[in-house]
C-alpha positions in Angstrom: 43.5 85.2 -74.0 41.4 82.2 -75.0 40.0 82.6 -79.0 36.9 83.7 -79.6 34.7 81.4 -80.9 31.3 82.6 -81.2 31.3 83.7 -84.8 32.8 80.2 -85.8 30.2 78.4 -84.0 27.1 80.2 -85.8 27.1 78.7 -88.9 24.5 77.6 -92.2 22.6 75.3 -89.3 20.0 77.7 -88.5 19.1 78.8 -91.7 18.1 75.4 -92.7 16.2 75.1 -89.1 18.5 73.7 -86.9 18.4 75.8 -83.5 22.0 76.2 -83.3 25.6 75.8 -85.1 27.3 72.3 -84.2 29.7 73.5 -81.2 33.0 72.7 -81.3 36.0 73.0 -78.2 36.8 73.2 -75.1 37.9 69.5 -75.3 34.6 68.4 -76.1 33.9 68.9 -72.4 30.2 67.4 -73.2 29.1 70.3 -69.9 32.2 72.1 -68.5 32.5 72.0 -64.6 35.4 73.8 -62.6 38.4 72.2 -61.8 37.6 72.1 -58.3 35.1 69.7 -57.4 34.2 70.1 -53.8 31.9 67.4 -52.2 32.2 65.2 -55.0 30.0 62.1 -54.4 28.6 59.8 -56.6 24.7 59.9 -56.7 23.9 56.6 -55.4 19.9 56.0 -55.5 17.8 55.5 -52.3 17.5 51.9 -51.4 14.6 50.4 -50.0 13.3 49.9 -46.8 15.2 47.7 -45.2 17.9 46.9 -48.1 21.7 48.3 -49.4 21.3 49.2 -52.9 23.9 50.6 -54.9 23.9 51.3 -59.3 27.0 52.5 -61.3 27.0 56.3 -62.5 25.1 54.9 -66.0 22.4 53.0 -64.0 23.6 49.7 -66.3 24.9 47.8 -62.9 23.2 47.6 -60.2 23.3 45.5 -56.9 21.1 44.9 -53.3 24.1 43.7 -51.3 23.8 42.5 -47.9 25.6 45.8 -46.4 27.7 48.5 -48.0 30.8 49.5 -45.6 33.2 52.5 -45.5 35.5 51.3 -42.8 37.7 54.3 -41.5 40.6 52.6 -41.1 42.6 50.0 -43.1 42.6 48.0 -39.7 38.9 47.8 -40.1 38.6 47.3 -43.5 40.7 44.2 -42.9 38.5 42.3 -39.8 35.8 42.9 -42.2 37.9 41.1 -44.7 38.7 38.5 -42.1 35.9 38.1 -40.9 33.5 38.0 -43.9 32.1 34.9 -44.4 30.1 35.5 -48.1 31.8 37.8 -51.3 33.6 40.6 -50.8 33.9 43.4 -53.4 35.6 47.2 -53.7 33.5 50.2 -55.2 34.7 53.8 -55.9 33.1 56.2 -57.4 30.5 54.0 -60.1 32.7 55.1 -63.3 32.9 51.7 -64.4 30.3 50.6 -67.2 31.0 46.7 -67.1 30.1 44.4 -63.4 33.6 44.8 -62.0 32.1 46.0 -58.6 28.4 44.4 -58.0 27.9 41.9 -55.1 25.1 41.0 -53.4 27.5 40.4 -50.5 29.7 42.8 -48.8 30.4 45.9 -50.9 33.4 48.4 -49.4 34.5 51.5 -50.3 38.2 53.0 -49.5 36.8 56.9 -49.6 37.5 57.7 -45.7 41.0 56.2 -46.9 42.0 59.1 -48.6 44.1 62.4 -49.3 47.8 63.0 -49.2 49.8 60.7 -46.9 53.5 61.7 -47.5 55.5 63.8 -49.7 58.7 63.1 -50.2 60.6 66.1 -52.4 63.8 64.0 -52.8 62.4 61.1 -54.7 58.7 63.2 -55.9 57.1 60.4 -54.9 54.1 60.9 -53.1 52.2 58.5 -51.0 48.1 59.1 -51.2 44.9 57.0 -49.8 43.6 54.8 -52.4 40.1 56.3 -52.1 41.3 59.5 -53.6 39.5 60.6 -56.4 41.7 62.2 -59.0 41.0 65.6 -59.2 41.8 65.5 -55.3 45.3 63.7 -56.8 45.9 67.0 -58.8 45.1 69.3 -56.3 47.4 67.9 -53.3 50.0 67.4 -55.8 49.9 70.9 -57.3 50.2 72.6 -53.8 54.0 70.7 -53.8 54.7 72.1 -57.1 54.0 68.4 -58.5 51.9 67.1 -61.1 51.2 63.8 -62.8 52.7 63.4 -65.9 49.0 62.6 -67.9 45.8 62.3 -66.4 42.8 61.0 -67.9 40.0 62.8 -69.5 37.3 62.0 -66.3 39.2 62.4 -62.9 36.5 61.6 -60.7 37.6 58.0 -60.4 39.7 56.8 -57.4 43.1 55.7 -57.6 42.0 52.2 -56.6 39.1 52.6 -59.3 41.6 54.1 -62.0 44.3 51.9 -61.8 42.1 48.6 -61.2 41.2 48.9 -64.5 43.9 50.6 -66.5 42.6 53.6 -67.3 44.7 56.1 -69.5 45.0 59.5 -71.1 46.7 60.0 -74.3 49.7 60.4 -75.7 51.9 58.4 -77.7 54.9 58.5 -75.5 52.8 58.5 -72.1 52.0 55.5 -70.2 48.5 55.1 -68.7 47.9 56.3 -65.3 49.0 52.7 -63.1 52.8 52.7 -64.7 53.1 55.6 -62.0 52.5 53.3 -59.3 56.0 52.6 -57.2 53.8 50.4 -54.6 51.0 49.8 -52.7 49.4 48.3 -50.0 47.0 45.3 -50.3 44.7 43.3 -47.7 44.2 40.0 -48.9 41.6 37.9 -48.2 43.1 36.4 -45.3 42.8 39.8 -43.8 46.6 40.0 -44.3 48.4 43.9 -45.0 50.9 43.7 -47.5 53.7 46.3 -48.6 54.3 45.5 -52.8 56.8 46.8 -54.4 58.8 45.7 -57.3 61.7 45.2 -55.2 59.4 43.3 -52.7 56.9 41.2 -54.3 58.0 41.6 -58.0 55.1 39.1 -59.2 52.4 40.8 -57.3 53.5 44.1 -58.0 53.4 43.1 -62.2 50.0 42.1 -61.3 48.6 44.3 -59.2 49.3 47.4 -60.8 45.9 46.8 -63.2 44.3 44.4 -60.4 40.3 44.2 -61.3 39.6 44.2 -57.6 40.5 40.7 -57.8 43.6 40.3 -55.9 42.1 41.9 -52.6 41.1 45.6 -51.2 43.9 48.1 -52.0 44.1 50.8 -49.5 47.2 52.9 -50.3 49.1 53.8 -53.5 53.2 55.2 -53.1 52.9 57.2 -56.5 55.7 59.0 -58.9 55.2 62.3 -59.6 56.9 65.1 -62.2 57.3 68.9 -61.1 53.7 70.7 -62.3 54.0 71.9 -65.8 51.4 73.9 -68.1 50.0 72.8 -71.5 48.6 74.4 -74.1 45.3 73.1 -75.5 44.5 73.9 -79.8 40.9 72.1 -80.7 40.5 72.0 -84.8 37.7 71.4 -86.6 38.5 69.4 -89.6 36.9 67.1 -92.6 37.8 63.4 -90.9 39.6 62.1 -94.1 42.3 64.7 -93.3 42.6 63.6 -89.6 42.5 59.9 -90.6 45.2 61.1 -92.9 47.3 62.9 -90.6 46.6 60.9 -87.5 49.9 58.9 -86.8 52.0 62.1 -87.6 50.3 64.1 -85.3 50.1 61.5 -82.5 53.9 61.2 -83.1 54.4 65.5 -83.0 52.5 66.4 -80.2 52.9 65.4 -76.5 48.7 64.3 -76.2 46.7 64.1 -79.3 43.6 62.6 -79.8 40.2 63.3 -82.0 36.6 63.0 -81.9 34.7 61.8 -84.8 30.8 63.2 -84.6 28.9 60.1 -86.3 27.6 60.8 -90.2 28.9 63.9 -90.0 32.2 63.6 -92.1 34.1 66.0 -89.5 36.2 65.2 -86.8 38.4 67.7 -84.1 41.3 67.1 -83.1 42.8 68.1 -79.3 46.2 68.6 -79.3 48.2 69.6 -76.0 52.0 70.2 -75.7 54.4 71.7 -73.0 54.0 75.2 -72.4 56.2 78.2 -71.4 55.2 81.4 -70.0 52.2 82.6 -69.0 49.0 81.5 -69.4 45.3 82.8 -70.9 43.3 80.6 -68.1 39.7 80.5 -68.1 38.3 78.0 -70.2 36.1 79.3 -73.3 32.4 80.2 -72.3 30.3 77.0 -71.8 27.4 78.8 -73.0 27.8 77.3 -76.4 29.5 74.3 -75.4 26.2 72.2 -75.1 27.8 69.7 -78.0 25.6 66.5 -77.4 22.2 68.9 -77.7 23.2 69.5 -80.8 24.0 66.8 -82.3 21.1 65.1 -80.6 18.8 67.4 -82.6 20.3 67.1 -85.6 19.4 63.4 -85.3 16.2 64.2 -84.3 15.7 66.1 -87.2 17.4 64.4 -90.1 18.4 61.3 -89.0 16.2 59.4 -91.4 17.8 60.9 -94.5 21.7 60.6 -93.8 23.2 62.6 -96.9 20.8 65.7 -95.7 21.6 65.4 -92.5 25.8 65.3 -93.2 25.3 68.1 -95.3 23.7 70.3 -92.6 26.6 69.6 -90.5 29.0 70.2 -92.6 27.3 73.7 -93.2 27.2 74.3 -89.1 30.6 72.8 -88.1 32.8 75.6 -87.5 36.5 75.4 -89.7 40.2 75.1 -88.6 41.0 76.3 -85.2 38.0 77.0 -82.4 40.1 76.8 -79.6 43.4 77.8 -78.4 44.1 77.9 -74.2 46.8 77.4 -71.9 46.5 76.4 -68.4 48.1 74.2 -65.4 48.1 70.6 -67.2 45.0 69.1 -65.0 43.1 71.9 -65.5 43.0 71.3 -69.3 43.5 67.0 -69.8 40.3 66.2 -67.2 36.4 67.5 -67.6 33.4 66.4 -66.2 30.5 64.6 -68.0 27.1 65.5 -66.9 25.3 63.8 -69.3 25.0 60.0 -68.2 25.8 57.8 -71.3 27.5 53.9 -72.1 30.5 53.5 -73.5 32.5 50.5 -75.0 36.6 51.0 -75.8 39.3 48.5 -77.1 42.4 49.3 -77.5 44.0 47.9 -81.0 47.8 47.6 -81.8 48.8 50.7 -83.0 49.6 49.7 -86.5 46.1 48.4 -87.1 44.4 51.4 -85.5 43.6 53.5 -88.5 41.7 51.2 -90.2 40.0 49.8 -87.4 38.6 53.2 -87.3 37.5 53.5 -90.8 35.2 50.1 -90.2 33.7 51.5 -86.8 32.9 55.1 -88.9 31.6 53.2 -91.2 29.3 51.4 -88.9 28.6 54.5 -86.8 27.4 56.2 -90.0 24.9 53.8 -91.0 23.0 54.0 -87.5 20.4 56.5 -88.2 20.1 56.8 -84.4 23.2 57.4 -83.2 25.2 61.0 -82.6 27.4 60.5 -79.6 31.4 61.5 -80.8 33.2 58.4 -80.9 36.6 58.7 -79.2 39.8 58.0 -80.6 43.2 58.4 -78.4 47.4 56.4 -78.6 48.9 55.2 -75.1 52.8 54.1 -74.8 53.5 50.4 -73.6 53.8 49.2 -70.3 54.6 46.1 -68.4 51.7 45.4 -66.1 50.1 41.9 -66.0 46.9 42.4 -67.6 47.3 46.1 -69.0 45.9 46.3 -71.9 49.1 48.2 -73.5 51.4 45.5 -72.3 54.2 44.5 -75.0 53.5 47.8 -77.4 51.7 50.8 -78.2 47.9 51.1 -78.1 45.5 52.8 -80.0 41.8 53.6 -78.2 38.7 53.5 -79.9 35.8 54.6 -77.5 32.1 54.3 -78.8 29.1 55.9 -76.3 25.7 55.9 -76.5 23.5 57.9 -74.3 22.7 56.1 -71.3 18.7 56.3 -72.1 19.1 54.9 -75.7 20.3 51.5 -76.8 23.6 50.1 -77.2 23.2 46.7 -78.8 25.4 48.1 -81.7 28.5 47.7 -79.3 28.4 44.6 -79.3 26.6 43.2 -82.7 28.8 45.3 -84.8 31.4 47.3 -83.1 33.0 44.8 -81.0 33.4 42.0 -83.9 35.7 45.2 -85.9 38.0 45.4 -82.6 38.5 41.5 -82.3 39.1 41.6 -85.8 42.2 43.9 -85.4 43.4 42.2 -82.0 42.2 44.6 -79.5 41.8 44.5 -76.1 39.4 45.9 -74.2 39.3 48.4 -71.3 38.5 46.6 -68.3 36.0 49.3 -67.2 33.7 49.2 -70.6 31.5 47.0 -72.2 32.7 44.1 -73.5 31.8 40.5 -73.7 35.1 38.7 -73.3 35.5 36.0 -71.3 38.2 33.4 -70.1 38.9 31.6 -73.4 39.1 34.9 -74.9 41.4 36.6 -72.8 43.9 33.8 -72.1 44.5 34.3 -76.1 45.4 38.4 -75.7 47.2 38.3 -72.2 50.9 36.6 -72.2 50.6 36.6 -68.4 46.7 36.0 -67.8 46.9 32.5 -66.5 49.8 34.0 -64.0 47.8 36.0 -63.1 45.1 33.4 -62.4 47.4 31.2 -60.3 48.0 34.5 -58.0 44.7 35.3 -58.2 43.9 31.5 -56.6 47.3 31.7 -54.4 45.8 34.8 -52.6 42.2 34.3 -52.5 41.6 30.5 -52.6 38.2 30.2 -51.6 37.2 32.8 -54.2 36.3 35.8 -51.0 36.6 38.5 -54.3 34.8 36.9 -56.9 31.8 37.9 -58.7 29.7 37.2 -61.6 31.2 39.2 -64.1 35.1 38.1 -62.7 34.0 34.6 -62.5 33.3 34.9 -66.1 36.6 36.3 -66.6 38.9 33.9 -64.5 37.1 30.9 -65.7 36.1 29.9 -62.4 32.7 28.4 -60.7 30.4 31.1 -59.3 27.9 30.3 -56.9 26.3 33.0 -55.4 
């Protein structure tokens, strides 16, 4: 059965006039949601009379393109393609913070392109529509006794979305999400259908495996696959000294491991999962106390202008040691849904640096009386991919929010210069202000991945601002 957690989570808090203790677990689900998420859709806003519009989940990116399509079939997609005569860009589900998908040309999305294709039991690989958001992923997969072998902690992303821009779970010894790619299929900007393997097109597959939407429209991903396997989920609440203390240890013992740190708090948790055997308790912990932002929110609100009160009230709330101890079918635990809309930037630093990178952005975090969102803290195995981010060794993650109706400035005036300064990289899909020069410098194969880029898509069909800006290249509009 899952621990009971409601005497740990009443703490000192409300004595001294906070509403509430500082809650604690359920992997910091920030608003628990089932698994199952039937008629997912992103909620795109209502454009006006006459016009397309379409804005990212966090309302940071938004764009009034001449039409948005969701051609049914790939044969479609690709006259559109062909026949486009302005920009051309892919859009999934909005997850991404940074302009990867704006245009004010044609906009696509893959999302009638979807579900399980093929299964082949043999090989486990399995063969699903590129619009398939990833809790779909876990579900198909699940019924065939079959499971990714990580997943990341949002799944509402397509694949094309997810693997575009390299996103990743944790674990030390686990690859983020695109190194299970064994091929895909591609319409160029030609209009052209391509089957990429590594056996086929070993250049394109390197660099289309983490892709940016640059290389053309994906439509279908050939993916490996383990048999389904349970984990079992332990959240600690601990003083963040001791986790910084521990934290390459523990990301070396368990299978995933990361922490939260909860800004001028001094505490941390840490999430650990690892394989496990026999039966399981199921149902997540009650949500009921699981509204962890609120809190901290209010304890900003009320002491954010004297930060020694305000860490000692926390400290008094925060609940000790163990607050959560579950087992379940792996997806059910690694993923969760986030409600409440927020920014987020994340670089990921050689591992060997990564401690001390976090030390400077605590340090930071503390001295903004404003903010309170966790910051987010997770290790990735390398992998080979052109422009992943863990190419050529193992990664640590540093991921800092803010509430999507409160400033973020700080991300890039004084977070950003601390991950630069420890030769991170940063995730494709959050905030960043990198550009060509910069990025030829962290990416052995970036100006390969130019040349393909140009080989493929010559007159720039896939281009926009914010890739323009990457590439180098001239952007008209």
């Amino acid at each position: 059965m899952p621990i009971s957690r409601r005497k740990l989570l009443q703490g000192g808090a409300a004595a001294i006039g906070v509403a509430a203790a500082v809650p604690v677990g359920q992997h910091l689900m920030w608003g628990a949601k089932d698994f199952v998420r039937p008629g997912y859709s992103p909620d795109f806003p209502d454009a006006p009379p006459g016009e397309e519009s379409w804005e990212n989940w966090s309302g940071i990116e938004r764009a009034t393109p001449t039409d948005i399509s969701y051609p049914e079939t790939e044969s479609m997609l690709a006259d559109q393609i062909r026949g486009a005569t302005g920009r051309v860009r892919p859009f999934g589900s909005g997850h991404s913070f940074t302009g990867l998908a704006p245009s004010e040309g044609l906009m696509v999305n893959v999302s009638s392109m979807s579900g399980l294709r093929a299964f082949n039991a043999q090989t486990g690989h399995a063969v699903f529509g590129a619009g398939t958001h990833l809790f779909d992923v876990a579900a198909d997969l699940a019924a065939h006794g079959r499971a990714l072998p990580n997943m990341p902690d949002i799944d509402v992303q397509t694949l094309a979305g997810c693997f575009s821009t390299a996103t990743h779970g944790t674990g030390a010894q686990l690859t983020a999400l695109h190194d299970y790619i064994a091929g895909f299929r591609l319409i160029t900007a030609s209009g052209d259908i391509l089957d990429v393997t590594a056996a086929s097109h070993a250049d394109l597959f390197a660099a289309g495996k983490v892709s940016l939407g640059a290389l053309g429209v994906i439509t279908e991903y050939t993916l490996k696959t383990v048999p389904a396997f349970n984990l079992r989920r332990i959240v600690r609440a601990l003083p963040v000294e001791e986790v910084l203390r521990d934290a390459e240890a523990l990301a070396d013992k368990h299978r995933n491991f990361e922490f939260y740190y909860f800004p001028t708090t001094g505490m941390a948790a840490t999430i650990t999962h690892d394989l496990h055997e026999g039966p399981v308790s199921g149902g997540l912990a009650s949500a009921e106390d699981d509204d962890l932002l609120e809190s901290l929110k209010a304890l900003r609100d009320k002491f954010g202008w004297w930060p020694w009160l305000r860490q000692q009230v926390a400290q008094a709330s925060f609940p000790k040691g163990v607050v959560e101890d579950v087992s379940d079918a792996a997806p059910k635990l690694l993923s969760t849904t986030r409600p409440h809309k927020f920014n987020e930037t994340e670089y990921h630093i050689p591992r060997e640096n990564g401690v001390q990178a976090v030390r400077e952005v605590i340090k930071v975090l503390d001295g903004l009386k404003a903010g309170y969102f966790p910051m987010e803290v997770r290790f990735i195995a390398p992998d080979d991919a052109w422009l992943s981010p863990f190419e050529g060794g193992q990664r640590m993650s540093i991921a800092v929010h803010a509430s999507a109706d409160e400033p973020y400035d700080h991300f890039f005036k004084l977070v950003e210069p601390i991950y630069r300064a420890h030769g991170g990289r940063p995730h494709w899909g959050k905030l960043h202000t990198l550009g060509h020069a910069d990025l030829t410098q962290l990416y052995p194969q970036f100006e390969a991945f130019r040349d393909l880029r140009r080989s493929l898509d010559p007159a720039g069909k896939f281009l926009n601002p914010h890739l323009a800006k990457i590439f180098g290249e001239p952007f008209d509009a």
